[in-house]
N, C-alpha and C positions, 0 to 999 in steps of 0.2 A: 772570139779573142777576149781575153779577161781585161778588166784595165777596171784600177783603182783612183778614183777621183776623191780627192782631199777638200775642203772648205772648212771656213771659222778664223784662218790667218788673218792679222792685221797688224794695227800699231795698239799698245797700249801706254799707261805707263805704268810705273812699278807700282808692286802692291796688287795691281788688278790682276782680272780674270777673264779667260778665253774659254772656251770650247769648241775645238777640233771636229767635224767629222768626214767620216771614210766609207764610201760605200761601193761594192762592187758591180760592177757592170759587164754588161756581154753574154746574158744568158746563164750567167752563176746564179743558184742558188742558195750556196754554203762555201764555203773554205775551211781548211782544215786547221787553221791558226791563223790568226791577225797581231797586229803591233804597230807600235810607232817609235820610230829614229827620229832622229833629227842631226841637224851638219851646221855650224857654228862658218863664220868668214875665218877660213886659216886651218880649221880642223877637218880632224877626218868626222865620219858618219860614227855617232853614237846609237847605241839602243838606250828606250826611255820607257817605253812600257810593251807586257806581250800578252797575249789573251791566249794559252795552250791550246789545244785539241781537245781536254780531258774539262775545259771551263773554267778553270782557274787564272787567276793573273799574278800578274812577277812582275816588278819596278823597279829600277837600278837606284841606290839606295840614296845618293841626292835627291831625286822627286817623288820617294814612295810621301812625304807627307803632304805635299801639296799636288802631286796630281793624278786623279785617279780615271783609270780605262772602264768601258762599258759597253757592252754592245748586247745585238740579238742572240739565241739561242739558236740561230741557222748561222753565226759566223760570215753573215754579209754584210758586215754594217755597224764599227768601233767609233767608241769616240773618245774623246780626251778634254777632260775637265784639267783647267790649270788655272790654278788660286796663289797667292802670293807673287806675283812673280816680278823678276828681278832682270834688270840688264842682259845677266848671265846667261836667262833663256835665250834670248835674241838669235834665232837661225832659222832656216828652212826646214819643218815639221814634214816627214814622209811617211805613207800607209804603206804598212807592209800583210802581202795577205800570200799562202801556201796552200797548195793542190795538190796533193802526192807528193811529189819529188818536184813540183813547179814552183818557183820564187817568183813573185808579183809584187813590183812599185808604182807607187804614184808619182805623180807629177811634184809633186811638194806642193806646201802653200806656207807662204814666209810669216813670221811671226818675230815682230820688233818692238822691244819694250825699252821704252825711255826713262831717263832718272826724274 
């Protein structure tokens, strides 16, 4: 069974910087694409970064300048560097990882930034 474990969440305050990471578990070796969402108190689930199949990454265009995705070359294992950050970020951070036609979440791990 696959299952994606997230870490790095906390409190900070604004200005500062986290890093996220997400690694797979269960006997995966690879996955076919990774990302990270995240879900605000009130909102629905955002996409915030994705790591393709093909290697490349894509950033929803609020946080291409401040936070950037990273992972292995076997797609087990994303991470999320996030620099300046603001109140705004403030929500529960989720690893999103895909296996053919299979869609795999994490648990989330909250991430709350103070003024």
């Amino acid at each position: 069974q696959v299952q994606l474990v997230e870490s790095g969440g906390g409190l900070v305050q604004a200005g500062g910087s986290l890093r996220l990471s997400c690694a797979a578990s269960g006997g995966v070796f690879s996955l076919d694409a990774m990302g990270w969402y995240r879900q605000a108190p009130g909102k629905q689930r955002e996409w915030v970064a994705y790591l393709h199949s093909s290697g490349t990454t894509a950033y929803a265009d609020s946080k291409r300048a401040r936070f950037a995705l990273s992972g292995d070359s076997a797609k087990n294992r994303v991470y999320l560097q996030m620099d300046s950050l603001s109140p705004e970020d403030t929500a529960v951070y989720y690893c999103y990882g895909r296996l053919g036609r299979l869609d795999y979440w994490g648990q989330g791990t909250q991430v709350t930034v103070s003024s």
